[in-house]
C-alpha positions, 0 to 999 in steps of 0.5 A: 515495516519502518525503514531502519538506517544502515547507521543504526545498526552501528549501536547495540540496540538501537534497531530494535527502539527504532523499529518496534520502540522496543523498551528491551532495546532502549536498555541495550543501547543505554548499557552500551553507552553506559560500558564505553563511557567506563571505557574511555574514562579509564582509559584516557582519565582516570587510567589508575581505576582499573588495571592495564589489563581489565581494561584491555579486556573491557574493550575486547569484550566492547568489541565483541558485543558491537558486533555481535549485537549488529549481526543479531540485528541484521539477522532479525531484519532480513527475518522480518524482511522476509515474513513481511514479503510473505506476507505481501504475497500472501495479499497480492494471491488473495486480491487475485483471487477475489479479483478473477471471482468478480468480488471486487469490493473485497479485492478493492479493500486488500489491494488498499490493505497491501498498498498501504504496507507497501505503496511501491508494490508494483503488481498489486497496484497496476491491478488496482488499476485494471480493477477500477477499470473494471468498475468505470472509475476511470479517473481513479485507474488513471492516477494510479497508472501515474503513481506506478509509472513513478517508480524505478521500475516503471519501465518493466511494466511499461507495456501493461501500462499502455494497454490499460491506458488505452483501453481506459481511452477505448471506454471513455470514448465509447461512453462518450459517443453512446447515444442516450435515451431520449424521454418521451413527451407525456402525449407519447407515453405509452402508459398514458391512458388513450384519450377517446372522444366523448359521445353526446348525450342520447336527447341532443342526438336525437335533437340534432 
C-alpha cells in the first residue's frame, strides 16, 4: 500500500486519487475545489450573488463535508491497514510452513512475495536469511542481515542476528578447510584395465 501523506487528507478525495488513482476521487476533490471557490467569491466578491444566509449555511455545509470526507478516508485506511497486515501475515505463516517442510523454493518465492509488499517486514527477512543459509548462499544471507540490522527496530532482533551471523561464519569456515578430493593419476584409476605382460610366441620360446 503507497504511503498517503497526513496533508492529504485535509482534501476531500484526495486519499483515494492518491492511493488507488481512483476516477471517483478525482470528482470528489474537483467538486470541493468547485464549492470553496463559489464560497470565497461570494463571500469576499461578489457578496450580492447569494443571501447573508445561504452562504452562511454554504460554509456550514463546506465544513461539514471536510470533515466528513476525512473521517470516511481515515476509516477506509486503517481498514485497508489492517487487511494488508492480514494479509502480510497470511504470507509470513505460509513461508514458514513451506520453510519447516523443506520446500525451500517455494518458501524463497513467498518470503520474495512478502518483502516486496513490505520490504521493512523484519521477521520475514531475517527468515530469509537463515533460509539462504540453509542453501550455502552465504553471501545472499548475508546481505540480508545488513538490510535487517538498518532498521529501526534492529536492535530487537539483535541476538538472532548474531547467531546467524556466526553460523553463517562456523560454515564458511568449515567450507574452507574441508579437504578436497584428490584426482587420481590415469596409472591409479582403478577403472583402468590391468596391464599384463605379453607372453612370447611358442616358436621363439622353444627357440630360446
Amino acid at each position: 500500500m503507497r504511503k498517503t501523506p497526513w496533508a492529504a487528507y485535509l482534501w476531500p478525495g484526495l486519499p483515494a486519487l492518491w492511493i488507488d488513482g481512483a476516477w471517483s476521487g478525482l470528482a470528489l476533490a474537483v467538486s470541493a475545489a468547485a464549492l470553496l471557490d463559489v464560497l470565497l467569491l461570494s463571500t469576499l466578491v461578489w457578496v450580492e450573488w447569494f443571501p447573508a444566509i445561504t452562504v452562511k449555511l454554504g460554509w456550514v455545509v463546506a465544513a461539514t463535508f471536510w470533515l466528513g470526507a476525512a473521517v470516511l478516508a481515515l476509516k477506509e485506511r486503517a481498514k485497508t491497514g489492517a487487511n494488508q497486515l492480514e494479509s502480510l501475515e497470511g504470507l509470513f505463516r505460509r513461508a514458514q510452513a513451506e520453510y519447516l517442510q523443506g520446500d525451500y523454493f517455494q518458501a524463497e518465492a513467498t518470503l520474495a512475495e512478502l518483502l516486496e509488499a513490505n520490504p521493512r517486514d523484519a521477521e520475514g527477512r531475517l527468515l530469509l536469511a537463515t533460509l539462504l543459509r540453509h542453501t550455502k548462499r552465504y553471501p545472499e544471507a548475508e546481505d540480508q542481515l545488513r538490510q535487517l540490522t538498518r532498521f529501526e527496530t534492529a536492535a530487537r532482533w539483535q541476538i538472532e542476528v548474531n547467531s546467524e551471523r556466526a553460523r553463517i561464519k562456523k560454515l564458511r569456515k568449515a567450507a574452507k578447510t574441508q579437504p578436497t578430493a584428490r584426482i587420481p593419476e590415469p596409472s591409479e584409476d582403478l577403472t583402468d584395465p590391468i596391464q599384463l605382460p605379453v607372453a612370447a610366441p611358442p616358436d621363439q620360446a622353444r627357440a630360446a
